[in-house]
C-alpha positions as CSV (number, residue, x, y, z in Angstrom):
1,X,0.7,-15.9,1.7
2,X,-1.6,-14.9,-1.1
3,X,-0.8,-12.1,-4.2
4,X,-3.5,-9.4,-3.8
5,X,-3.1,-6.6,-5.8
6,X,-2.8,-2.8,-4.7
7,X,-5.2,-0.1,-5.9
8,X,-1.7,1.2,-7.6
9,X,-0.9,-1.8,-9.4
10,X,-4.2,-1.7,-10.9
11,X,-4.1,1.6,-12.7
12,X,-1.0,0.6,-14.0
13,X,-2.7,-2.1,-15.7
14,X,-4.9,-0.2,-17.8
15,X,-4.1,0.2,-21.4
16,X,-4.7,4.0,-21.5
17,X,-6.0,6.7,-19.3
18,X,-9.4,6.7,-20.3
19,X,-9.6,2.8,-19.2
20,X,-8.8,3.8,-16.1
21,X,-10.6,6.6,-15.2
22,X,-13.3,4.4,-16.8
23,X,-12.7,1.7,-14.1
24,X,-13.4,3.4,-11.5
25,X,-17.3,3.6,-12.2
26,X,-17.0,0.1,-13.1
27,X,-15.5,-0.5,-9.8
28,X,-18.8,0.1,-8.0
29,X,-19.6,-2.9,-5.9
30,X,-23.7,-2.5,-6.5
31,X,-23.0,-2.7,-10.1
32,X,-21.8,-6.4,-10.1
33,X,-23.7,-10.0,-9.4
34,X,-22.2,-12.7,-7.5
35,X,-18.7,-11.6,-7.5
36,X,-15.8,-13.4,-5.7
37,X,-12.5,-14.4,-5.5
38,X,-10.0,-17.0,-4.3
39,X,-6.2,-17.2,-4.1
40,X,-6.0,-17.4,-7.7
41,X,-8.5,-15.7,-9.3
42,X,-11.5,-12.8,-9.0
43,X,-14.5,-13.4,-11.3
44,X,-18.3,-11.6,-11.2
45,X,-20.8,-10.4,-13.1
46,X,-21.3,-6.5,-14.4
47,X,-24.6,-5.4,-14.4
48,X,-24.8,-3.6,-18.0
49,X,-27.3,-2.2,-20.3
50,X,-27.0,-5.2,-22.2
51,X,-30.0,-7.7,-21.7
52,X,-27.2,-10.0,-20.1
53,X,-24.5,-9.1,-17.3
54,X,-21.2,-9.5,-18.5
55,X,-18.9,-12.2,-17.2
56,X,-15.7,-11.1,-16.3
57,X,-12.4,-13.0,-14.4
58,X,-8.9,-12.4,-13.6
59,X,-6.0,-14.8,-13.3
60,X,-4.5,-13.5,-10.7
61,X,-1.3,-15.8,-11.5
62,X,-0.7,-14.2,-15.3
63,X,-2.7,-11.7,-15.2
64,X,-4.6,-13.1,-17.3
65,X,-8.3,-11.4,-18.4
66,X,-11.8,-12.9,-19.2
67,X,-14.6,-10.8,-20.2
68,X,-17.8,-11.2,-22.5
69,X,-18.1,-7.3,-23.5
70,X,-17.4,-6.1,-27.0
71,X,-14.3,-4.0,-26.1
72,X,-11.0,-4.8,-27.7
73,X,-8.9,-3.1,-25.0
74,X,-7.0,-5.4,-22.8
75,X,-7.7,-5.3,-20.1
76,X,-11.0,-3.4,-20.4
77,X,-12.8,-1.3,-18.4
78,X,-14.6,-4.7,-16.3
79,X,-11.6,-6.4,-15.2
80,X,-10.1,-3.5,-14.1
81,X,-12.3,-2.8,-12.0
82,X,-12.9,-5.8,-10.7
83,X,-9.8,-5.6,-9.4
84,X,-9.9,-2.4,-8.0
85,X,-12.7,-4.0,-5.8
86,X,-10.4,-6.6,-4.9
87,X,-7.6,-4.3,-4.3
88,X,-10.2,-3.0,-1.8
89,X,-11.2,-5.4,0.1
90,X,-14.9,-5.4,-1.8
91,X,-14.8,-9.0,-2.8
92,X,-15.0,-11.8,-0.4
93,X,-13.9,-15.5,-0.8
94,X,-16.3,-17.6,-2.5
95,X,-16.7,-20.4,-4.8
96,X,-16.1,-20.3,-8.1
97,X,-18.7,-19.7,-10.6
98,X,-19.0,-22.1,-13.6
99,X,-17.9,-19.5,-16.3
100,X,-15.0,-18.9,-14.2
101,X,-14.2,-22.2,-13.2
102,X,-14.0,-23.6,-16.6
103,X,-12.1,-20.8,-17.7
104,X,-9.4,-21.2,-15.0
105,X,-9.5,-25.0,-16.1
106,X,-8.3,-24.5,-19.2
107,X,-5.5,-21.8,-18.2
108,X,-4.7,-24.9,-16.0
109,X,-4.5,-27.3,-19.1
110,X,-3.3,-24.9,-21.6
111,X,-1.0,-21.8,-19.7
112,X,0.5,-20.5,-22.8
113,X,-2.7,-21.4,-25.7
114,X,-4.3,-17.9,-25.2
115,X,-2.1,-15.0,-25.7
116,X,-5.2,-12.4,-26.1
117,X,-5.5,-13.3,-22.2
118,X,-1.9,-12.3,-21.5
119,X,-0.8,-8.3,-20.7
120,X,1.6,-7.0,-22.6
121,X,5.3,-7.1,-21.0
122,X,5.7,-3.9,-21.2
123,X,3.2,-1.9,-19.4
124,X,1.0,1.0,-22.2
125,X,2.4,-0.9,-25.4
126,X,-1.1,-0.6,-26.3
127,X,-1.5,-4.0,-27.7
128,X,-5.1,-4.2,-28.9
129,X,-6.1,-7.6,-28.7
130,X,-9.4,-8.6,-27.9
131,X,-10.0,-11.4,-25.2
132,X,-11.8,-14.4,-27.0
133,X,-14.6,-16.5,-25.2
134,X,-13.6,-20.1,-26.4
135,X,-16.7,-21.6,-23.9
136,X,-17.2,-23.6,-27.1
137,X,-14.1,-25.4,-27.0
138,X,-15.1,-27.2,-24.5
139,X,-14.7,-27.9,-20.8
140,X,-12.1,-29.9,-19.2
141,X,-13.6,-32.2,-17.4
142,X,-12.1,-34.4,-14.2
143,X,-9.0,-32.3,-13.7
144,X,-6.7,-34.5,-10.6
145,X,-6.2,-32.4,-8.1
146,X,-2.3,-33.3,-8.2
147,X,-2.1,-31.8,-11.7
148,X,-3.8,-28.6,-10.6
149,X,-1.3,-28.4,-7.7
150,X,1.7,-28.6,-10.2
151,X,0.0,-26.1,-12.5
152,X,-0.6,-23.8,-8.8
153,X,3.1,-24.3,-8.1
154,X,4.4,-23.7,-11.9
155,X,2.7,-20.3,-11.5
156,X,4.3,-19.3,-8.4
157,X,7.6,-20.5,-9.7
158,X,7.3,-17.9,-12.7
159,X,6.0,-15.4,-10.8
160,X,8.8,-15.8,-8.3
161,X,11.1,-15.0,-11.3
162,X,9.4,-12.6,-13.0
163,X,10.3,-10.8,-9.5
164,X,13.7,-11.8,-9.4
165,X,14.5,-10.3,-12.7
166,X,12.6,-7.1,-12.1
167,X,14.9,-7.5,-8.8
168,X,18.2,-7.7,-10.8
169,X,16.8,-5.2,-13.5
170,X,16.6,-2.4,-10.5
171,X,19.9,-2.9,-9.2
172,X,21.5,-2.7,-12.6
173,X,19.6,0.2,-13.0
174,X,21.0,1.7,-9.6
175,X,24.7,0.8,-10.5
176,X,23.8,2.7,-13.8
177,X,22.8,5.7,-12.3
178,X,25.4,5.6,-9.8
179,X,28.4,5.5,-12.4
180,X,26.8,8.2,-14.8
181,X,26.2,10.6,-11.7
182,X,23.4,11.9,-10.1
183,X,24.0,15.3,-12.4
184,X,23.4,13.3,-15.6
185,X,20.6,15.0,-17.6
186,X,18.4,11.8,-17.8
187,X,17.2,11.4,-14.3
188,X,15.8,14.7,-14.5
189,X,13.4,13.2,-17.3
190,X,10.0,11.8,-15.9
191,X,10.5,8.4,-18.3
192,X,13.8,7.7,-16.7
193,X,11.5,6.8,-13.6
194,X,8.5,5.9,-15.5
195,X,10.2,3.1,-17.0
196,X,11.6,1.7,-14.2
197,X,8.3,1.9,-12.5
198,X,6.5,0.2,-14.8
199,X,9.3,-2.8,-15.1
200,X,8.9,-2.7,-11.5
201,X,5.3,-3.3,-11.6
202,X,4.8,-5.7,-14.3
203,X,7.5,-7.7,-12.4
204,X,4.9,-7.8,-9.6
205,X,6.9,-5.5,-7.1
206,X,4.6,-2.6,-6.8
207,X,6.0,-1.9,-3.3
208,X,8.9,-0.8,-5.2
209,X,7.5,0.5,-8.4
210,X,5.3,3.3,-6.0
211,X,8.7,4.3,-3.9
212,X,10.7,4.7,-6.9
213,X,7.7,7.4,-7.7
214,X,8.3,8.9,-4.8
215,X,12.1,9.5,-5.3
216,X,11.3,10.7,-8.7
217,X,9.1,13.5,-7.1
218,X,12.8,14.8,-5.0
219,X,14.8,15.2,-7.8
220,X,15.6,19.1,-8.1
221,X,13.0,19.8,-5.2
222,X,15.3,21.7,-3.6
223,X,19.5,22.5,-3.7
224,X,20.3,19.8,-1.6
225,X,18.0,16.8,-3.3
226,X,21.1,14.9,-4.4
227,X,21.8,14.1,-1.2
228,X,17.5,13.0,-0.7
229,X,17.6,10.6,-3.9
230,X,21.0,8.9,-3.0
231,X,19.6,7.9,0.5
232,X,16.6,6.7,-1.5
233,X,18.6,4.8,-4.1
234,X,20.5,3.2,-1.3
235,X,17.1,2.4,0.5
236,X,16.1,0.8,-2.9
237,X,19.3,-1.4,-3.4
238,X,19.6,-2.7,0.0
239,X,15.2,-3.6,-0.4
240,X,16.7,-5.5,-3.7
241,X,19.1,-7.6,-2.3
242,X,17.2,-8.3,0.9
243,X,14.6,-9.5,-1.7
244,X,16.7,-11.6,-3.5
245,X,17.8,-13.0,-0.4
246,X,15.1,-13.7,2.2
247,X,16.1,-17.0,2.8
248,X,18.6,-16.2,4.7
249,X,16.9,-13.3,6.7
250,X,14.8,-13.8,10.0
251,X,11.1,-14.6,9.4
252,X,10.3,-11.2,10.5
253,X,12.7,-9.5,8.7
254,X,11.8,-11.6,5.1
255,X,8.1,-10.7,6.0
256,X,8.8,-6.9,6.5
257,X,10.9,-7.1,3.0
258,X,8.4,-8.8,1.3
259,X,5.7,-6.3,2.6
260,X,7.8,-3.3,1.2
261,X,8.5,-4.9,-2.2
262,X,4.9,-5.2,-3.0
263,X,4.0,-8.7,-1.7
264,X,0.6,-8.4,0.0
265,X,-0.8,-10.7,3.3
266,X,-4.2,-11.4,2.5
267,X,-6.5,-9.9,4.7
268,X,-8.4,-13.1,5.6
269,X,-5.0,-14.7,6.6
270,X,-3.9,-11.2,8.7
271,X,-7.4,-11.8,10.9
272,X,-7.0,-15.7,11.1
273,X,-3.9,-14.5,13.6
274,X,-3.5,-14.1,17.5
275,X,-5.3,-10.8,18.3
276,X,-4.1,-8.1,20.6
277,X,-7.0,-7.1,22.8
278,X,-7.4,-3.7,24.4
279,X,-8.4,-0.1,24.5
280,X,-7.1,1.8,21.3
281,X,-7.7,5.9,20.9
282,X,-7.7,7.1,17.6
283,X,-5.1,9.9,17.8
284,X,-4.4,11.0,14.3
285,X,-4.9,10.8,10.5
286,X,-3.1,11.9,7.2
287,X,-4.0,11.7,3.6
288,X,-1.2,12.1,0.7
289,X,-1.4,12.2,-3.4
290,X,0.3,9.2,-4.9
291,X,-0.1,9.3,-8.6
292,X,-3.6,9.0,-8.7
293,X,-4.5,7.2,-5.9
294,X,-4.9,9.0,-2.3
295,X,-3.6,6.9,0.4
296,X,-5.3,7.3,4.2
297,X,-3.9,6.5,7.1
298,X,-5.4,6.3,10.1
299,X,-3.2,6.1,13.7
300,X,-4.4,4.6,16.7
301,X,-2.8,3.4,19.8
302,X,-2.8,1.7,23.0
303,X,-1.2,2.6,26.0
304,X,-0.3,1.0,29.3
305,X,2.4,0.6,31.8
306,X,5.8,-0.4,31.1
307,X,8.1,-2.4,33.4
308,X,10.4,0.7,34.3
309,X,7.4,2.6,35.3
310,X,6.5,4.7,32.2
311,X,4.1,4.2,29.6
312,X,4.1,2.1,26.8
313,X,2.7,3.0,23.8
314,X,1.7,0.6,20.9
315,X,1.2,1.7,17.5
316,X,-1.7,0.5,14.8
317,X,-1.9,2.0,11.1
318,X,-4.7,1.0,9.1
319,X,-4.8,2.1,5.5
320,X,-7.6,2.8,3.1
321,X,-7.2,3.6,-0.7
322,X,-9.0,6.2,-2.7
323,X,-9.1,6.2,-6.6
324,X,-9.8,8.7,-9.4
325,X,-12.0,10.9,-7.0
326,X,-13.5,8.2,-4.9
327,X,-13.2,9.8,-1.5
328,X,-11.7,7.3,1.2
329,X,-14.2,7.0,4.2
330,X,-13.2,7.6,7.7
331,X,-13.8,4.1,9.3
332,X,-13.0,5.0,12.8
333,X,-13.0,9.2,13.7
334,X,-9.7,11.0,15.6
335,X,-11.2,11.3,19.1
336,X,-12.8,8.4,19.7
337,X,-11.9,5.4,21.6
338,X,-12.7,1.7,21.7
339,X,-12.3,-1.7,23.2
340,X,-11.2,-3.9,20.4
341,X,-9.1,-6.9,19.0
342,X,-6.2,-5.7,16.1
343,X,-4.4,-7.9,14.0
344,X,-1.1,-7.0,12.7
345,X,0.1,-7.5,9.6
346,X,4.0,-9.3,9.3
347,X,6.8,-7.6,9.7
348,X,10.0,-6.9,11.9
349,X,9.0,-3.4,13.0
350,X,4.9,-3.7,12.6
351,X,2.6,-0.7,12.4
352,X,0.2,-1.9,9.6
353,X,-3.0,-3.8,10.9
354,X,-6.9,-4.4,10.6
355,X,-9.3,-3.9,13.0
356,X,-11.1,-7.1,13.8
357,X,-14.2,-7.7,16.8
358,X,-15.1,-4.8,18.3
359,X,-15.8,-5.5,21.9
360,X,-17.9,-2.0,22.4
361,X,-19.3,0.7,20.7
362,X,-16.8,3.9,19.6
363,X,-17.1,6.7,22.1
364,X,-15.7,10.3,22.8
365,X,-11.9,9.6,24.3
366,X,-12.1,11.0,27.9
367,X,-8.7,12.7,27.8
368,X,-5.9,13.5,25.9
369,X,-2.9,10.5,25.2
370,X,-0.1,10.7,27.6
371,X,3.0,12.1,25.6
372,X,6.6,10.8,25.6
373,X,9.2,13.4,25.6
374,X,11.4,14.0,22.4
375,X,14.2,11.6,23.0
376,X,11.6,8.9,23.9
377,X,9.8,9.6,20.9
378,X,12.4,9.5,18.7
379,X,14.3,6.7,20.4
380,X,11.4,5.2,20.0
381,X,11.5,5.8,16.2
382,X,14.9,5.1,15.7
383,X,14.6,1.3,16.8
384,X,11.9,0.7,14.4
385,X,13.7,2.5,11.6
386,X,16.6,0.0,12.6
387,X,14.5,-2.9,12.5
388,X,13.1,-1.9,8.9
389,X,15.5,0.8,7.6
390,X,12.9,1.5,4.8
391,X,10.4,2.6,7.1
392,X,9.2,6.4,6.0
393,X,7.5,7.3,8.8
394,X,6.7,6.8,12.6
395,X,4.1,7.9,14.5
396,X,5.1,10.1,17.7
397,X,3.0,11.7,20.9
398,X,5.1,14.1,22.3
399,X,4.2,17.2,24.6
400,X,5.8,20.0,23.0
401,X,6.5,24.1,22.2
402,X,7.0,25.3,18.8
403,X,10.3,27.1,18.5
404,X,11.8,29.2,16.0
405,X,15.2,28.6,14.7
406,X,15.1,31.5,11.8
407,X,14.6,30.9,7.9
408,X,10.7,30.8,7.8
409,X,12.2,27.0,10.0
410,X,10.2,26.2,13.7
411,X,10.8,23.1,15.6
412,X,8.7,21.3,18.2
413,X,10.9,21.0,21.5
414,X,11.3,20.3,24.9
415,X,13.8,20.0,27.9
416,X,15.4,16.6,25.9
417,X,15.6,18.2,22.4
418,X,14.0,19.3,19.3
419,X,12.0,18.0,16.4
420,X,12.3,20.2,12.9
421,X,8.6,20.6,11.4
422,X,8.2,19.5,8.0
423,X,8.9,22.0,5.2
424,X,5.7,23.2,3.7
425,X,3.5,22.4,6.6
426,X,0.8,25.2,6.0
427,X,-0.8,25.2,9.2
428,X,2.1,26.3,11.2
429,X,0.6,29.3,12.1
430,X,-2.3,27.7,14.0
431,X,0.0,25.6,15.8
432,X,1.7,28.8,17.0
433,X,-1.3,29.8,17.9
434,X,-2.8,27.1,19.7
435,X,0.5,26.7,21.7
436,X,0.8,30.6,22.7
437,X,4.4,29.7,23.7
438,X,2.8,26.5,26.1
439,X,3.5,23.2,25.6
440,X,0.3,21.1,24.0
441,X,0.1,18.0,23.3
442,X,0.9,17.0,19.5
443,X,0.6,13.6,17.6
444,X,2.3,13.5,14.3
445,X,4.9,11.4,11.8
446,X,8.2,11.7,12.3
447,X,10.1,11.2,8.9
448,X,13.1,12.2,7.6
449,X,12.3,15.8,6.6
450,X,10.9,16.2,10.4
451,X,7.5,15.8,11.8
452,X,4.1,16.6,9.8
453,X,1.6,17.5,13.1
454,X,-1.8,15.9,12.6
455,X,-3.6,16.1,15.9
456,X,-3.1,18.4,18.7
457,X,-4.6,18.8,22.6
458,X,-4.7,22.1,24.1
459,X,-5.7,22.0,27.6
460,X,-6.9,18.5,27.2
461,X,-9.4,19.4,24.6
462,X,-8.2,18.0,21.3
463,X,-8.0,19.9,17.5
464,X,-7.8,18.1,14.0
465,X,-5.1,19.7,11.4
């Protein structure tokens, strides 16, 4: 398992806004030379005005930051977004070039000789450091491979407890908060959160830094929301202390905490697994706001028959990441269908996963999914949600009617129950609409707050909300 970072941890990087919103043009993959990356670094070359491309590289292990352009923000507007390429999935595995090799080789010989390389602990201090090119020093030369395996294992080691103290720092933030009361007037401030984020994040626990976001988005949301960010803070403590003790969790269930605190799989090592082959429709897709990045995902699904009789449906998310007004790209389309091999990401309950050989070419889905009934659907849910209890959401086919149940509220029901609608959802109305009082077909998440209806069927013919 490899660290790769997240489009999210990236922007939290930058040393002011203008450095990231500046990164994201410099993030352009036709803008860089040779550019590539391995388990422990990224490096390239940005194409500039200059008579001579810059040479850029990332430590992945410090961060630590290389690059030959006359800026004196660290890290400048290059490395960041060079590793908004990587966060991407824009780089691909190569072998080191010289500038970057030799730099690493003297991180390897010297960790702690070049503090202009390191970030600043705390994230926006707005240290203004400039990273110096020492190629003059010299190169080490004939570095044993031993040594650079105790200097590869020295850096997991401190980023292993740079995570357990972000870890402890969280839960004695949660105790905090918990004896001061949710009514206090600081967790109604935005740097109450912000801080904790950003301790979160330059303890390498993104995972964690983006939820506690979210939970900062319920407070006063509506009358109830104490009740919202205690489940959260619960969700967060019981994340903490499963991190802090995956040793002695089931390989699945250490996998699936790791994967919500902000440890990443690297993608090469996801499609170097066992495959599952078969038909997959694509039956929905959603797009939120986080911060500033705008997360995608799209739903597909593979169904076939169970052992009792019924139908079995198995679930695949893929997610794609959008940045600063880069507009994600729809990969595969909702209403097509393919023959394909998938390859799931680790986890107790998995749902993440990348799309690997394609067996055919994508065509028109001859018919709508076959739907489970409410309590399928969210017995279905619930086991999953057991098996991870931070999961937020999970996907549901269900052949339904919308209902009314008075306040402005409607529900999607049948003859084994009812499924609220989420809050908010503004096309209601056509949903109405489309049903006429009929059942139809709808695909949506099922969360907490209800489900959010992304695709629905009408009379097999199929309509995108």
């Amino acid at each position: 398992m490899s660290i790769r970072p997240t489009p999210e941890q990236v922007l939290l990087l930058a040393p002011d806004r203008a450095a990231a919103a500046a990164a994201t043009t410099a993030s352009d993959p036709g803008a860089w030379s040779a550019a590539g990356c391995d388990d422990d670094a990224v490096w390239g070359q940005y194409i500039a005005t200059s008579a001579e491309p810059y040479e850029v590289a990332v430590d992945l292990g410090g961060p630590a930051f290389r690059c030959t352009c006359p800026s004196r923000k660290v890290p400048c507007k290059h490395c960041l977004g060079l590793l908004l390429m990587l966060a991407q999935q824009h780089v691909a595995p190569a072998k080191r070039l010289p500038f970057a090799q030799q730099w690493m080789q003297r991180r390897d010989r010297h960790p702690t000789a070049r503090p202009a390389d390191v970030v600043p602990d705390v994230q926006g201090a707005g240290d203004d450091e400039v990273a110096v090119d020492d190629d003059a020093a010299g190169v080490r030369t004939g570095v044993r491979s031993g040594e650079a395996d105790r200097q590869r294992e020295q850096r997991q080691l401190d980023r292993a407890e740079r995570m357990r103290a972000g870890l402890h720092e969280l839960d004695r933030w949660l105790a905090d908060r918990i004896r001061t009361g949710l009514a206090a007037p600081a967790l109604a401030e935005a740097d109450t959160w912000d801080r904790l984020a950003a301790r979160l994040v330059d303890a390498q626990c993104g995972g964690l830094a983006n939820r506690v976001k979210r939970v900062a988005a319920r407070v006063g949301q509506h009358a109830r929301w104490h009740e919202d960010v205690l489940e959260e803070m619960a969700v967060l403590h019981a994340l903490a202390q499963g991190a802090l003790r995956t040793s002695t969790l089931s390989i699945d269930l250490a996998d699936g905490v790791h994967a919500a605190t902000g440890l990443t799989v690297h993608k090469d090592d996801v499609l170097a697994g066992v495959p599952s082959t078969a038909r997959w429709y694509v039956l929905g897709e959603s797009r939120v706001r986080e911060d500033k990045i705008t997360v995608q995902r799209t739903w597909l699904a593979a169904q076939g028959p169970g052992s009792d009789g019924g139908t079995v449906t198995t679930w695949a998310m893929l997610l794609a990441f959008g940045a600063f007004g880069n507009e994600v790209t729809t990969e595969h389309h909702v209403g097509t269908e393919f023959q394909a091999d998938v390859h799931w990401y680790p986890g107790a309950a998995p749902l993440r996963a990348l799309v690997g050989r394609m067996h055919d070419e994508p065509r028109r889905a001859a018919a709508a999914p076959i739907a489970d009934t409410v309590a399928d659907a969210v017995g279905a849910a619930g086991w999953a949600m057991a098996r991870e209890p931070w999961l937020e959401r999970f996907p549901v086919v269900v052949q339904v009617a919308p209902l009314p149940v008075g306040n402005g509220r409607w529900t999607l029901a049948d003859h084994t129950g009812a499924i609220p609608i989420v809050p908010g959802f503004w096309r209601l109305a056509e949903v109405v609409a489309l049903s006429g009082g009929r059942p139809v077909v709808v695909m949506g998440e099922l969360s907490a707050d209800g489900i959010l209806p992304l695709t629905v069927w009408v009379d097999g013919g199929l309509v995108l909300l």
